[in-house]
N, C-alpha and C positions, 0 to 999 in steps of 0.2 A: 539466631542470637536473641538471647530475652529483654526485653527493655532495658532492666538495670543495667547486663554488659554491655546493652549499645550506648547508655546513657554513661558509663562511665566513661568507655573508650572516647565518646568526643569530650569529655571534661578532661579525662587525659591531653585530649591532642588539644584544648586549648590552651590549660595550663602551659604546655612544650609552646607553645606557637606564638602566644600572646601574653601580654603581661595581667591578667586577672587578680583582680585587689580584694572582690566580694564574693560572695555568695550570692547576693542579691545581682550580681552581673553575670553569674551562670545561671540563674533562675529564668533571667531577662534571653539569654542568647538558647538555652533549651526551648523555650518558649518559641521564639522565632523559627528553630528547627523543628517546632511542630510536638513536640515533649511538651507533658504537663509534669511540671514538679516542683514541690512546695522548697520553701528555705530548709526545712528540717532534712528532709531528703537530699539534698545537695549537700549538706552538712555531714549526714552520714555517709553520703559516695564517697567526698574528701575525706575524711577520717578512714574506709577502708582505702581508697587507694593511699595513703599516706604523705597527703600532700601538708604540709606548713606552712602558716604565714611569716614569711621572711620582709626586712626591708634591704631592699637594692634601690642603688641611684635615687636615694633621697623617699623611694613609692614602696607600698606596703603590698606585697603578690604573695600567691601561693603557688609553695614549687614542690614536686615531686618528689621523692626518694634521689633519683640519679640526675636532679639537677643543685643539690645543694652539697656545700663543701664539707670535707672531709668529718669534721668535728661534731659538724649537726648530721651528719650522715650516720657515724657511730653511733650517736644519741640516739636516730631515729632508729636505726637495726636493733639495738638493744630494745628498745618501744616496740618494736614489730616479733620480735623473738618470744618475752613475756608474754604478748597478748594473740598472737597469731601461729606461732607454731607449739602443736600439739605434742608431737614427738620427733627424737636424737633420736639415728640410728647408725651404725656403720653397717655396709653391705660392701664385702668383698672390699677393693682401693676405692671407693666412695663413699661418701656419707650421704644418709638419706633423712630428710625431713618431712615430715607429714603439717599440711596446714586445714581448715577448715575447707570447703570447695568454695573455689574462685578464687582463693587468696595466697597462691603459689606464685604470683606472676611477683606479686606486690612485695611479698619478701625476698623472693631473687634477686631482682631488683635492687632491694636493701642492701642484701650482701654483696651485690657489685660493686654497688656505689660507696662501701665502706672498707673497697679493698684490703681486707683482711690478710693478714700475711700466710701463706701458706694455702690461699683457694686459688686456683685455677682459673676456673670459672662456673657457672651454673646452668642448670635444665631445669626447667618449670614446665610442670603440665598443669591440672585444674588445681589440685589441691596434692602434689607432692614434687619437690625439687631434690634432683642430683647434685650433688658438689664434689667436683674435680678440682681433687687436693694434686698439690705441686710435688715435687721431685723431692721424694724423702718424708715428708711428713706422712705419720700414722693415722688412719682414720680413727683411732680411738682416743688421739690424743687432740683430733681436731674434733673429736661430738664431744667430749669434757669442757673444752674452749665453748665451743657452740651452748651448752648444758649452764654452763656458769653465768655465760651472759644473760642465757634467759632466767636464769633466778635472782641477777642482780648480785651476786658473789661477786 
């Protein structure tokens, strides 16, 4: 596993676990885990893993793609779509998306957490996700859907 994947996956699992307000508080807690890593750095981890600063119960954290509600979730999918995936494809009753490498997991993700009518659900390897469309829907009428969002149509 290369630094950055290990370095994001525990920013991941802290994000999930704890309530983190800073940057400056995973710069603090990497460090303790023996990671050296500037603010900048962390800044970019959270920005690809697609984490946002939200306020809950009064405190200011940053949450993940599939821990925030519905409304910021579509915002964020749409966010992750324009900037993260490369290409719309249909293949056979699936659609397939091509992302940059590493960045398959992060837009899955997205599109789970934005329950989209008509997916199924999702496979993410490094850098290309499957989507398993529901009972009836076309794959070509679900990578137009897919197509539009990311243009912002």
């Amino acid at each position: 596993m290369s630094g950055k994947t290990q370095r994001q996956r525990m920013i991941g699992d802290w994000l999930r676990e704890r309530r983190v307000g800073s940057q400056e508080e995973l710069v603090a807690r990497l460090g303790l885990a023996g990671i050296v890593a500037t603010q900048a750095t962390v800044s970019r981890d959270l920005e690809e893993l697609g984490a946002v600063k939200v306020r809950r119960d009064g405190a200011i954290r940053y949450l993940l793609p599939d821990q925030v509600d519905s409304g910021h979730s579509a915002a964020m999918l749409d966010r992750l779509l324009s900037e993260w995936v490369t290409e719309i494809m249909e293949a056979g009753a699936l659609v397939v998306m091509k992302t940059p490498p590493g960045s398959a997991n992060l837009v899955a993700n997205a599109l789970d957490a934005a329950g989209l009518e008509g997916i199924a659900g999702t496979i993410a390897g490094d850098d290309t996700i499957f989507i398993a469309l529901g009972k009836g829907v076309a794959p070509g009428d679900m990578v137009a859907r897919l197509r539009n969002r990311r243009s912002g149509s």
